[in-house]
C-alpha positions as CSV (number, residue, x, y, z in Angstrom):
1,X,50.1,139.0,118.1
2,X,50.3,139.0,122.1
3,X,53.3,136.8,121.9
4,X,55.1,138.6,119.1
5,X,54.4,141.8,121.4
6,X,55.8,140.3,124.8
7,X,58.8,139.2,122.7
8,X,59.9,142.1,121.2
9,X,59.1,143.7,124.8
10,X,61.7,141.3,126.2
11,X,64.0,142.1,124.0
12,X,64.1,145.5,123.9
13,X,64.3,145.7,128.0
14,X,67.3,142.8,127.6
15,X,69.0,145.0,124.8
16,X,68.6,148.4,126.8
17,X,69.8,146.8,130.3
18,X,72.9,146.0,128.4
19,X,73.7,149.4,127.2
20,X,73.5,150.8,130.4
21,X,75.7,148.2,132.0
22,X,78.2,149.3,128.6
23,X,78.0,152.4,129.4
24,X,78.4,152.4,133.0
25,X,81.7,150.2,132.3
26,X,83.3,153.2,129.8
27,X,82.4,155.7,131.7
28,X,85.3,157.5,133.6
29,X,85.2,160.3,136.2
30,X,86.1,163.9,134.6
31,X,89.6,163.9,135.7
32,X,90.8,160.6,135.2
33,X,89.4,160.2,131.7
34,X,90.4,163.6,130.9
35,X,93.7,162.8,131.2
36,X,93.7,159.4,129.8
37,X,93.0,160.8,126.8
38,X,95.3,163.2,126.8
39,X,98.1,160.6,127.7
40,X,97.1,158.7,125.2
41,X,97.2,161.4,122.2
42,X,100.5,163.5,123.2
43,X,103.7,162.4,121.1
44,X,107.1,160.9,123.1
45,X,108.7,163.8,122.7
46,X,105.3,165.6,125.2
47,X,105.3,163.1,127.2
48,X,109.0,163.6,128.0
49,X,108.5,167.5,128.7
50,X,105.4,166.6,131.2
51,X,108.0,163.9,132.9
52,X,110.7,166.1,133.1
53,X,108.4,169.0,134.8
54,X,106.6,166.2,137.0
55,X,109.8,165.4,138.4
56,X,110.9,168.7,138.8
57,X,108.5,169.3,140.8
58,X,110.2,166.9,143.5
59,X,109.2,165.3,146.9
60,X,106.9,168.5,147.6
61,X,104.2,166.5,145.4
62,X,104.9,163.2,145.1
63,X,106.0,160.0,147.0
64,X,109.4,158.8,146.2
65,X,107.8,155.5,144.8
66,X,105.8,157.8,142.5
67,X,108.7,160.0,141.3
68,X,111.0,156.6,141.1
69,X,108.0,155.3,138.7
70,X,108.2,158.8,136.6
71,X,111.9,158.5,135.9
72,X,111.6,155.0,134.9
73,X,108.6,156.0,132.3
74,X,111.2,159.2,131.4
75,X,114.3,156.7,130.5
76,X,112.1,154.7,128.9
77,X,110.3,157.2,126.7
78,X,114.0,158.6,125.7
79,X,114.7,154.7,124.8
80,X,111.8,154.7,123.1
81,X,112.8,158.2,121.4
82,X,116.4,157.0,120.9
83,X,115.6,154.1,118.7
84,X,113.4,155.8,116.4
85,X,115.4,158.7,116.0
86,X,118.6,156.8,116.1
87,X,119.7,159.3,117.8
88,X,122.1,158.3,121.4
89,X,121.5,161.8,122.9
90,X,118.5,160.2,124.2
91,X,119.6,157.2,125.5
92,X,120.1,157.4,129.2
């Protein structure tokens, strides 16, 4: 009975040590999972309007690395838009 006991106490400390390690991995701060989540569920044609208004907002914000990085996810997001749609308006 003692060693049935000590088991299942092992076991339950080994199984709850690794759900908080889990849990530690998923979790995100506020603003970065936030918006991971949001990236994730918007539709191409959202995604382009939040480009296009990122990089309207110009060297005032970002880095010119970051802005070249935001026009390269915008052509590619209009690529991406042009072959489902068919469509060569979006094709830049």
């Amino acid at each position: 009975m003692k060693r049935t006991t000590v088991i299942f106490a092992a076991l339950f400390a080994v199984s709850v040590s690794s759900i908080s390690i889990a849990s530690a991995a998923m979790t995100m701060d506020a603003k970065d999972g936030m918006r991971g989540c949001t990236m994730q569920s918007e539709s191409i044609q959202q995604k382009i309007v939040r480009l296009e208004k990122e990089i309207n907002k110009g060297s005032s914000k970002y880095s010119s690395k970051e802005l070249a990085g935001m026009k390269a996810n915008l052509a590619d997001a209009n690529a991406t838009l042009g072959s489902i749609t068919d469509d060569t308006q979006y094709q830049r």
